[in-house]
N, CA, C and O atoms as a GROMACS GRO file, in nm:
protein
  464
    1UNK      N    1  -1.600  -1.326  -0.896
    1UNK     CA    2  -1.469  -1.380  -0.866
    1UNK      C    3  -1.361  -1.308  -0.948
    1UNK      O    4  -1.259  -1.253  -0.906
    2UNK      N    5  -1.391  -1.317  -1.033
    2UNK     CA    6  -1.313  -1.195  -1.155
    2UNK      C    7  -1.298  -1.075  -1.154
    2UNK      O    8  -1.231  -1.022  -1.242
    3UNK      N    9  -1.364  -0.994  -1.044
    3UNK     CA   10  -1.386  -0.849  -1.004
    3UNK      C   11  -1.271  -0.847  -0.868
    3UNK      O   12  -1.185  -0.758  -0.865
    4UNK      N   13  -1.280  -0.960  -0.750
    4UNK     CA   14  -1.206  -0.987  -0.684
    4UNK      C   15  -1.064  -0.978  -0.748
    4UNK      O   16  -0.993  -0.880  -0.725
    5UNK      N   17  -1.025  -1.081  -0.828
    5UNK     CA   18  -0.910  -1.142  -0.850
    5UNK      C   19  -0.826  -0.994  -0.907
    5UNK      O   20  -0.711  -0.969  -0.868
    6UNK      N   21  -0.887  -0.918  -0.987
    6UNK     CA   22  -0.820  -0.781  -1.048
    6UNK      C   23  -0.832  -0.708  -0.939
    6UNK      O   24  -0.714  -0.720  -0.909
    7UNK      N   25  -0.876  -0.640  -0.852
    7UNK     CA   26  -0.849  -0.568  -0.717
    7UNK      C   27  -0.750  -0.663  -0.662
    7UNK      O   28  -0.682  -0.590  -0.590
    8UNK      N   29  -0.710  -0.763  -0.655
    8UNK     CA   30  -0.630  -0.838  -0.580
    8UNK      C   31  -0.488  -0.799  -0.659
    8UNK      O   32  -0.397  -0.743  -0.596
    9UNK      N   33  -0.480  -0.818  -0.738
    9UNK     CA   34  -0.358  -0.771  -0.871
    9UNK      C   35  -0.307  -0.579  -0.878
    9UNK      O   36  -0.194  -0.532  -0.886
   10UNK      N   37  -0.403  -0.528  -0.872
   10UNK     CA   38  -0.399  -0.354  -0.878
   10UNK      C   39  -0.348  -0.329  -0.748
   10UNK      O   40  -0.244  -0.264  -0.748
   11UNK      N   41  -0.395  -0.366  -0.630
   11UNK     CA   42  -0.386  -0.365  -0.487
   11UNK      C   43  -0.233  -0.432  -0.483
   11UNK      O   44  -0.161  -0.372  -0.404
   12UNK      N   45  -0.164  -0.552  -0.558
   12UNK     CA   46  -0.014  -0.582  -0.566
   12UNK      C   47   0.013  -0.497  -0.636
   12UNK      O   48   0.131  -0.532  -0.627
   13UNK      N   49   0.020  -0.383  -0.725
   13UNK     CA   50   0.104  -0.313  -0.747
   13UNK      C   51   0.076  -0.194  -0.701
   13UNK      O   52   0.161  -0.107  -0.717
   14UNK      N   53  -0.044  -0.161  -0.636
   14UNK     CA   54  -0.020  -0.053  -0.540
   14UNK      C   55   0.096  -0.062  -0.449
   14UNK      O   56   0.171   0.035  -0.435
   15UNK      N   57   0.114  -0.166  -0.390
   15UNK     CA   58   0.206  -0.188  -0.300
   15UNK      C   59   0.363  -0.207  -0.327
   15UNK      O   60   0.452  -0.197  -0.243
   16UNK      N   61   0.377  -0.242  -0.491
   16UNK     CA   62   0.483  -0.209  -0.527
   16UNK      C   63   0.560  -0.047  -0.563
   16UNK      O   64   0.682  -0.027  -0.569
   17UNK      N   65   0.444   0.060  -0.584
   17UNK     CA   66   0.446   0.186  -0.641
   17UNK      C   67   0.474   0.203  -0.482
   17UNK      O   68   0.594   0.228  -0.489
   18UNK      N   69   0.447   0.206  -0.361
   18UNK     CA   70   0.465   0.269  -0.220
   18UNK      C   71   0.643   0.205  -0.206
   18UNK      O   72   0.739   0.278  -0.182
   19UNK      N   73   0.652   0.063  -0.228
   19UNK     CA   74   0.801   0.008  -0.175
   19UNK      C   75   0.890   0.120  -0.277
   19UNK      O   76   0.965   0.205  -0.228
   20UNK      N   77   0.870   0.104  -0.425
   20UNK     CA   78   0.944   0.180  -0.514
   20UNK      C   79   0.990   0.346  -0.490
   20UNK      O   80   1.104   0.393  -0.503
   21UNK      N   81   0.850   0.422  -0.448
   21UNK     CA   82   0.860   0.534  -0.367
   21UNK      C   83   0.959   0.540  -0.228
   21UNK      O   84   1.029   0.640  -0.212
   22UNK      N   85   0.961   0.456  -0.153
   22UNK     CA   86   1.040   0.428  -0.084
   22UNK      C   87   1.224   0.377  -0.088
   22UNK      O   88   1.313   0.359  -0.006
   23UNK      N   89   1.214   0.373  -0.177
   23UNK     CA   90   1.331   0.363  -0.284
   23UNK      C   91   1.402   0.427  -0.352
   23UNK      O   92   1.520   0.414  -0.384
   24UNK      N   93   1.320   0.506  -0.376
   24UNK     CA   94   1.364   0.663  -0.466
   24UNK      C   95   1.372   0.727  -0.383
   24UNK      O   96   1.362   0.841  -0.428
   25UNK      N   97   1.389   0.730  -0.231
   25UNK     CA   98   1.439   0.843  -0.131
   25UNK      C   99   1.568   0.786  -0.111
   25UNK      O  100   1.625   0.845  -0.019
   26UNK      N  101   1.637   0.693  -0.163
   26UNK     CA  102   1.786   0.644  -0.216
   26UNK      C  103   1.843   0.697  -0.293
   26UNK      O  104   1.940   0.769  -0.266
   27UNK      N  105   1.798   0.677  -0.416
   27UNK     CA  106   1.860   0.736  -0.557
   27UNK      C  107   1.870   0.863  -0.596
   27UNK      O  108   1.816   0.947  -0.524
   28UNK      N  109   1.925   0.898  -0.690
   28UNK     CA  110   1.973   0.978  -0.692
   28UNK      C  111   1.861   1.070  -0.809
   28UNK      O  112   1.816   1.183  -0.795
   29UNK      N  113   1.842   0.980  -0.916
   29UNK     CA  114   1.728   1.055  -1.026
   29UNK      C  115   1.607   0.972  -0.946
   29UNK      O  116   1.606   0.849  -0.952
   30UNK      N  117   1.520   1.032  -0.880
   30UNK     CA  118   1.416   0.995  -0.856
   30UNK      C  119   1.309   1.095  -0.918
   30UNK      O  120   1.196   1.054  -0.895
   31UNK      N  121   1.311   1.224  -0.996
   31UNK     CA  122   1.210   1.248  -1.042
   31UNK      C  123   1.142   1.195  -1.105
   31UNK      O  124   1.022   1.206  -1.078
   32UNK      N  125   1.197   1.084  -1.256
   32UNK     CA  126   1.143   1.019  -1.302
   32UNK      C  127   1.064   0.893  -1.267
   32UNK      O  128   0.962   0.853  -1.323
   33UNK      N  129   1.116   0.851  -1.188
   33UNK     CA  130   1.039   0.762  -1.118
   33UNK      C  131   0.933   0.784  -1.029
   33UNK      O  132   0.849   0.695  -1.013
   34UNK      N  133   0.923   0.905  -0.960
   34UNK     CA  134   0.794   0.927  -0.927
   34UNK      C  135   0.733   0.986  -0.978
   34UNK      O  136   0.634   1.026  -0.917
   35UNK      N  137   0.752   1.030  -1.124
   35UNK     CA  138   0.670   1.066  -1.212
   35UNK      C  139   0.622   0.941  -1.257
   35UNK      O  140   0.505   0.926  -1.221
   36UNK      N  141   0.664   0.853  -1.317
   36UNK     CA  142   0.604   0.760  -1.377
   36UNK      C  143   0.493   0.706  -1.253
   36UNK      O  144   0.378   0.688  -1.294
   37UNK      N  145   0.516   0.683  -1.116
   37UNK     CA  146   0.465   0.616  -0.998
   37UNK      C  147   0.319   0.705  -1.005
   37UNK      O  148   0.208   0.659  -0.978
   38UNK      N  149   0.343   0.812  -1.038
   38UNK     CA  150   0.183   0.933  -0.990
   38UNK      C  151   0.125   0.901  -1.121
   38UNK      O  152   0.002   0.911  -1.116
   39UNK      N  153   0.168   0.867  -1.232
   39UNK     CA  154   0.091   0.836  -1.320
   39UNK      C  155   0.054   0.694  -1.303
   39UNK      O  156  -0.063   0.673  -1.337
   40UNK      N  157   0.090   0.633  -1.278
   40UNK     CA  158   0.062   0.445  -1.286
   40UNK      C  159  -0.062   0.454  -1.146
   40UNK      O  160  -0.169   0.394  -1.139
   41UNK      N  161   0.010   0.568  -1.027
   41UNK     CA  162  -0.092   0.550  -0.947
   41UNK      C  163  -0.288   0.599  -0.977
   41UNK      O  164  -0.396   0.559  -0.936
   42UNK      N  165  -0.253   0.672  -1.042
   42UNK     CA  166  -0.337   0.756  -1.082
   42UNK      C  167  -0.462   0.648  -1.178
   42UNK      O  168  -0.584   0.650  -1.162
   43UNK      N  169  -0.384   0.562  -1.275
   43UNK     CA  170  -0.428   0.476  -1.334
   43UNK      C  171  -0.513   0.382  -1.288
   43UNK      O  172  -0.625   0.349  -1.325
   44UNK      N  173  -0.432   0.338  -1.189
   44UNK     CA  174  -0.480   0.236  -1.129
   44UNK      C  175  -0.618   0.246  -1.025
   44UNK      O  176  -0.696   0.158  -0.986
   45UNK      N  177  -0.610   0.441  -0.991
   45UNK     CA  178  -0.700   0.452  -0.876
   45UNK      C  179  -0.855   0.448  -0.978
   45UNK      O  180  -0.973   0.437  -0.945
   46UNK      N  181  -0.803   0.460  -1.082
   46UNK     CA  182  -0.930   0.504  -1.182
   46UNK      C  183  -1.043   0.370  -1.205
   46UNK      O  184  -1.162   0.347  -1.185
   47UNK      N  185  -0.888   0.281  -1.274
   47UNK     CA  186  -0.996   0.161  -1.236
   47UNK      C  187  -1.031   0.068  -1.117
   47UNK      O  188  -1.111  -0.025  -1.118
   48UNK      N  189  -0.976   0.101  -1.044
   48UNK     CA  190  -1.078   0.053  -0.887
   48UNK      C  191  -1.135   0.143  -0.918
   48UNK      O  192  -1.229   0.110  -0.846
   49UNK      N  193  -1.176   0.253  -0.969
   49UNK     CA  194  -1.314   0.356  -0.935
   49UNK      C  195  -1.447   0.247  -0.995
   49UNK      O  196  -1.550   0.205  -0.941
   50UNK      N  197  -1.375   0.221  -1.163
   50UNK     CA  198  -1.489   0.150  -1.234
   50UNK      C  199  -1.561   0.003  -1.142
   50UNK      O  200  -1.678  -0.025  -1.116
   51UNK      N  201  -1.420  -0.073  -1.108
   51UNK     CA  202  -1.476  -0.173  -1.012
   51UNK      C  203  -1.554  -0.156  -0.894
   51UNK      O  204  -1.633  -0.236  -0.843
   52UNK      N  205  -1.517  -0.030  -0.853
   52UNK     CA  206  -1.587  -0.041  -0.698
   52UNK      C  207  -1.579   0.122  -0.674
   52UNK      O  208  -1.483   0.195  -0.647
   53UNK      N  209  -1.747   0.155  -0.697
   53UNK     CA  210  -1.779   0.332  -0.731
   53UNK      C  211  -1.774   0.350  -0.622
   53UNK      O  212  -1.662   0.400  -0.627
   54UNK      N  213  -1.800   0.354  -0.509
   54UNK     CA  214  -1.808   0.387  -0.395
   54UNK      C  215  -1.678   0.427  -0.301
   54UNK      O  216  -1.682   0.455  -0.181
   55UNK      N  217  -1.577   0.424  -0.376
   55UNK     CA  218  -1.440   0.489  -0.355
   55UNK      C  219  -1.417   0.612  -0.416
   55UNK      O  220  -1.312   0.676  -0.407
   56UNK      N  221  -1.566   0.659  -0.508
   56UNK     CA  222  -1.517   0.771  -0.634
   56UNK      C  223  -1.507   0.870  -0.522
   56UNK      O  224  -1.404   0.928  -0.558
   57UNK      N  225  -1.558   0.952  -0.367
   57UNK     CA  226  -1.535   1.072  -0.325
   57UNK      C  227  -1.444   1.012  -0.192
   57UNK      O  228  -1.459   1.080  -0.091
   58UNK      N  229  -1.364   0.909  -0.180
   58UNK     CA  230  -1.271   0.887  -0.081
   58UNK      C  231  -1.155   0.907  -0.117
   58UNK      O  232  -1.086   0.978  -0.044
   59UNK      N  233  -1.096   0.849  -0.244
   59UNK     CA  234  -0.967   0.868  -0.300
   59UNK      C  235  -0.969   0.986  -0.409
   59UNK      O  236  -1.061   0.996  -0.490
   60UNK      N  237  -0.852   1.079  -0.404
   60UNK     CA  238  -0.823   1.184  -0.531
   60UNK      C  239  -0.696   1.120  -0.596
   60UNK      O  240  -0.605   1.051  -0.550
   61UNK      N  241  -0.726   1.166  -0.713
   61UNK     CA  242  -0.592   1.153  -0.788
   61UNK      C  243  -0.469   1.250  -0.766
   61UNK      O  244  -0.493   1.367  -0.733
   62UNK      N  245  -0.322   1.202  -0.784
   62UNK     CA  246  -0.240   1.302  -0.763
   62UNK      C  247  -0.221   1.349  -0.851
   62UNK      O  248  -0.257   1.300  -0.958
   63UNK      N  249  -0.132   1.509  -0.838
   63UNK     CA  250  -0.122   1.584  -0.952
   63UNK      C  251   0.023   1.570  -0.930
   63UNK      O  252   0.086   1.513  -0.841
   64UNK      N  253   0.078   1.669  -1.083
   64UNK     CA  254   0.168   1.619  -1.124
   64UNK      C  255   0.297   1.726  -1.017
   64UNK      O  256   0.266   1.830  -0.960
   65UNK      N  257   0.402   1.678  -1.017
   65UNK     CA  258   0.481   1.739  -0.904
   65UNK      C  259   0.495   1.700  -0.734
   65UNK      O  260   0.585   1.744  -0.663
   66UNK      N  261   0.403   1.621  -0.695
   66UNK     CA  262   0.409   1.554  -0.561
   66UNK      C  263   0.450   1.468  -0.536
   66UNK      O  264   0.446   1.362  -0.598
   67UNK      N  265   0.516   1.501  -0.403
   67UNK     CA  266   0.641   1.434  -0.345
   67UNK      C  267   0.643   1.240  -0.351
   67UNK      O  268   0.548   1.176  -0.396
   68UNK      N  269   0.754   1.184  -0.302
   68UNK     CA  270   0.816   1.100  -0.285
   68UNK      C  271   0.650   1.060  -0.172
   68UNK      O  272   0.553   0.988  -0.194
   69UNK      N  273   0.675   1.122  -0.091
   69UNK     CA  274   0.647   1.055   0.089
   69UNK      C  275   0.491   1.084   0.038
   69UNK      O  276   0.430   1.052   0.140
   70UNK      N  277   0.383   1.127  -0.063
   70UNK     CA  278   0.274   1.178  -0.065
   70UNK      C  279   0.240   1.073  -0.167
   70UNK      O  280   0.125   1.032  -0.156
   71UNK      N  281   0.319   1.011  -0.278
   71UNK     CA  282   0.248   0.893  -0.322
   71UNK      C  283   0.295   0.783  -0.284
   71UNK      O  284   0.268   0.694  -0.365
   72UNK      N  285   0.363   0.742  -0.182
   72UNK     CA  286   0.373   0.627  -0.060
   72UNK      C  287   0.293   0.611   0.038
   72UNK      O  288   0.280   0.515   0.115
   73UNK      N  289   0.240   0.711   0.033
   73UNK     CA  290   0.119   0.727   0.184
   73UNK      C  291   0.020   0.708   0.093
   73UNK      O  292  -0.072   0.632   0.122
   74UNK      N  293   0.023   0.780  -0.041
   74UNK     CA  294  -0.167   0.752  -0.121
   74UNK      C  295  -0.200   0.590  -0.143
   74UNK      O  296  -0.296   0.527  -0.097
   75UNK      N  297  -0.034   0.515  -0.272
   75UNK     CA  298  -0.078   0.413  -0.256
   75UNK      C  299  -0.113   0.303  -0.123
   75UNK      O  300  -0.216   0.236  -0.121
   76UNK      N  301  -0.032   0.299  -0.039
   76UNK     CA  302  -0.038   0.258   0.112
   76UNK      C  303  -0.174   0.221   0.127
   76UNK      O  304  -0.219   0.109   0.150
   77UNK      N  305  -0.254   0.362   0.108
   77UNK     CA  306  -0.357   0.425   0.162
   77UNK      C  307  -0.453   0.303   0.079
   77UNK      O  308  -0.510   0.203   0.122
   78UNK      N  309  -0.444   0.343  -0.018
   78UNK     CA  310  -0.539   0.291  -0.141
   78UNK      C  311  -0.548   0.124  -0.117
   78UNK      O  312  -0.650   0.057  -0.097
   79UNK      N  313  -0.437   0.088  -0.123
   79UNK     CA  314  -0.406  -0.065  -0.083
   79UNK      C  315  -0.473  -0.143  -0.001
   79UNK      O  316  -0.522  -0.255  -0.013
   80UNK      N  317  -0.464  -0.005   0.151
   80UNK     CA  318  -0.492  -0.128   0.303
   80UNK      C  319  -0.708  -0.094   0.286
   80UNK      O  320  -0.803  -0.157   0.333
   81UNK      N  321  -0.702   0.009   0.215
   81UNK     CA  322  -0.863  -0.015   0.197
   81UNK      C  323  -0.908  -0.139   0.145
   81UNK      O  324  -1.017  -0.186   0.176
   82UNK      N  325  -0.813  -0.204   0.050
   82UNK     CA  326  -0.911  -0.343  -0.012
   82UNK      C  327  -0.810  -0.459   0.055
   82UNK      O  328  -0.804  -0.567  -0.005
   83UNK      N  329  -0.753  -0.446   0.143
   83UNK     CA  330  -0.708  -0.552   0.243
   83UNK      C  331  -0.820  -0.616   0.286
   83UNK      O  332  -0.862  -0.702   0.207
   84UNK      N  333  -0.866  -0.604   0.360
   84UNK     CA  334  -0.956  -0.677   0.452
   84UNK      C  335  -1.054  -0.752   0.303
   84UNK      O  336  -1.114  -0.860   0.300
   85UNK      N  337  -1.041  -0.670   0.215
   85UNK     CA  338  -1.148  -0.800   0.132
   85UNK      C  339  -1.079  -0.880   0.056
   85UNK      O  340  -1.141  -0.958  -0.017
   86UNK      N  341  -0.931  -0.878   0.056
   86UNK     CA  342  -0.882  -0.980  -0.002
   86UNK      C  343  -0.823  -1.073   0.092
   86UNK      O  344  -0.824  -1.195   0.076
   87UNK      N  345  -0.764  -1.005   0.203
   87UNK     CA  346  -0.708  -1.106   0.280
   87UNK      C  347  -0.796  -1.138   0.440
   87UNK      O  348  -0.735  -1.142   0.548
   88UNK      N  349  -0.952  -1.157   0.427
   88UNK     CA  350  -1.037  -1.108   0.554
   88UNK      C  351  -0.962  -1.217   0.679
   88UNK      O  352  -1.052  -1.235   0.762
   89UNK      N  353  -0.858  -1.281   0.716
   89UNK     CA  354  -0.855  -1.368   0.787
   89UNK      C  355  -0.717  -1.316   0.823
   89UNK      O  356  -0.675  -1.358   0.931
   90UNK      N  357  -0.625  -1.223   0.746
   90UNK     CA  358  -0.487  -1.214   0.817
   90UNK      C  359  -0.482  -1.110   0.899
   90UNK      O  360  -0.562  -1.017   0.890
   91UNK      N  361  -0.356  -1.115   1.015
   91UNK     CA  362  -0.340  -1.069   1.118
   91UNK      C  363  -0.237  -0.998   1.158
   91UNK      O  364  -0.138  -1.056   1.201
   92UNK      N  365  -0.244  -0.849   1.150
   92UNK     CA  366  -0.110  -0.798   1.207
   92UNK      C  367  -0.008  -0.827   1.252
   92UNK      O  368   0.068  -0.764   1.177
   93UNK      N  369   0.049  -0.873   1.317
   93UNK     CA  370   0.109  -0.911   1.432
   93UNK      C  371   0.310  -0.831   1.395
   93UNK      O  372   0.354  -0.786   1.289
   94UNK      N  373   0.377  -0.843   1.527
   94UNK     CA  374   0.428  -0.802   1.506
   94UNK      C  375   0.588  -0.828   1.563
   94UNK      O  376   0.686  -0.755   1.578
   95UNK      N  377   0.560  -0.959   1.582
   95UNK     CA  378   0.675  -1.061   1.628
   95UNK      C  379   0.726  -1.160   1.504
   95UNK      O  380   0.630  -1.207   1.442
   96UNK      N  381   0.850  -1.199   1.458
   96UNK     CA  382   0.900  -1.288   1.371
   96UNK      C  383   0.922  -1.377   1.404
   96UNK      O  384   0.968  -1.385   1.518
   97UNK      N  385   0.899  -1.514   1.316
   97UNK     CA  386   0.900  -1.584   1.342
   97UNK      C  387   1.069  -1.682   1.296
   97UNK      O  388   1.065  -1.703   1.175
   98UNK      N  389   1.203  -1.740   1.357
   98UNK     CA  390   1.313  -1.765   1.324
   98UNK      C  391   1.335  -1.894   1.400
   98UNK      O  392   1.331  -1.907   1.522
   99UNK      N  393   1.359  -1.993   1.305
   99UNK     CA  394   1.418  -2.122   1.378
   99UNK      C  395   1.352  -2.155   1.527
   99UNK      O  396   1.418  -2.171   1.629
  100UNK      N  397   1.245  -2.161   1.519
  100UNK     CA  398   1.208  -2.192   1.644
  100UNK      C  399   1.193  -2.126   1.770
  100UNK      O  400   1.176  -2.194   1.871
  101UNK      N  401   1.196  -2.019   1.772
  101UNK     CA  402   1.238  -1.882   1.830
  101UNK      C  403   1.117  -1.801   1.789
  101UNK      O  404   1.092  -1.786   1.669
  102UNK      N  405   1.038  -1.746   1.890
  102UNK     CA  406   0.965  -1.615   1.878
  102UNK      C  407   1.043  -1.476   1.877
  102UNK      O  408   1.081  -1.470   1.993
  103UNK      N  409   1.083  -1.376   1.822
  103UNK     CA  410   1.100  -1.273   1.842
  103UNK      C  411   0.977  -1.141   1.871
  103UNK      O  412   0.883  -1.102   1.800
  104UNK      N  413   1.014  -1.107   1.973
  104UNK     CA  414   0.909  -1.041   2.035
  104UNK      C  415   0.893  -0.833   1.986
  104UNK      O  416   0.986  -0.755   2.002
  105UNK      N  417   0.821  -0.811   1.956
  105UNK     CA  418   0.794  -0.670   1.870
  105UNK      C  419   0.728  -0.608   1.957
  105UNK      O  420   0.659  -0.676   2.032
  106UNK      N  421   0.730  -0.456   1.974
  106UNK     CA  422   0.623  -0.366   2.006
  106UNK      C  423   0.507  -0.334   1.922
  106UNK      O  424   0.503  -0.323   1.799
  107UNK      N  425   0.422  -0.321   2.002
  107UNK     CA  426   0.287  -0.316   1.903
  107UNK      C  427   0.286  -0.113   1.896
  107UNK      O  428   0.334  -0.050   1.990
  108UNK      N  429   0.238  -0.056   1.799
  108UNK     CA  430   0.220   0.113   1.812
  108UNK      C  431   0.099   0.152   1.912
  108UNK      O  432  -0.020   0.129   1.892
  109UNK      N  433   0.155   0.214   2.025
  109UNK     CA  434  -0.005   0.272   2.052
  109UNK      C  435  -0.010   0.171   2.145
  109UNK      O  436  -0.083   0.215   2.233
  110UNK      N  437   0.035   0.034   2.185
  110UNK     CA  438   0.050  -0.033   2.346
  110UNK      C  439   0.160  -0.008   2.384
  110UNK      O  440   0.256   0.034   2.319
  111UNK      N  441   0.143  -0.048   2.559
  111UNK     CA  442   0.272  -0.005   2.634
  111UNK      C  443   0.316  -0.167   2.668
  111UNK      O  444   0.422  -0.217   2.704
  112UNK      N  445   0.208  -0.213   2.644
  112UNK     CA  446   0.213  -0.407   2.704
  112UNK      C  447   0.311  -0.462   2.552
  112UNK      O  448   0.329  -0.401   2.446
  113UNK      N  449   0.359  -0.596   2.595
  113UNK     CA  450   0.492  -0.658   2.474
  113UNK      C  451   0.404  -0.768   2.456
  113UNK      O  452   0.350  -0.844   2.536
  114UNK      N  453   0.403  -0.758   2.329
  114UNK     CA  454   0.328  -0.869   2.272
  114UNK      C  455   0.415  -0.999   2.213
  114UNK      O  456   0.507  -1.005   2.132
  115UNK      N  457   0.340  -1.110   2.299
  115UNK     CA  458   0.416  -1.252   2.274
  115UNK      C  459   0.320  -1.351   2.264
  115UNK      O  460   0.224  -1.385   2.333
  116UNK      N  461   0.392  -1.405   2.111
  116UNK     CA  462   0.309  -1.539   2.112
  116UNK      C  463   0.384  -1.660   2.154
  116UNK      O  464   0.327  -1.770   2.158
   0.00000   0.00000   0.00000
């Protein structure tokens, strides 16, 4: 349960290092910040390695100098792998939900409109 709960925590700030990356294609000094992001990412991929070895030849670490859009896609990446074991019951979807009101979304990759 304790092995869970810390992949559940590393996996939230994976997802903060991808929004933040996404962020710094705003600002103006973003080197530092995705310097610090490739290192924190880097950190973090290490220990999911210790928790869960079987990620050691799927994920690489980044090196130093890579882009904005390359550690938004790694953490992303890294993240939606331990989705399904933290959240095994949630569901894409891609309509909002407002006051009573469905708003209706395209799904990627259908031509059909998806409505609930």
């Amino acid at each position: 349960m304790e092995k869970e709960k810390e992949i559940s925590r590393l996996v939230r700030v994976l997802r903060q290092i991808a929004f933040a990356e996404k962020f710094s294609l705003i600002i103006s000094k973003k080197e530092d910040l995705s310097e610090f992001n490739q290192q924190q990412y880097n950190r973090i991929l290490a220990r999911l390695k210790e928790l869960e070895p079987s990620i050691e030849n799927l994920f690489a670490e980044l090196h130093e100098g890579v882009s904005s859009k390359v550690i938004r896609m790694a953490a992303r990446e890294l993240a939606e792998y331990f989705e399904e074991d933290i959240h095994p019951k949630k569901h894409h979807h891609f309509g909002r939900w407002r006051k009573g009101r469905v708003f209706v979304g395209f799904a990627p990759g259908f031509d059909k409109r998806c409505e609930w």
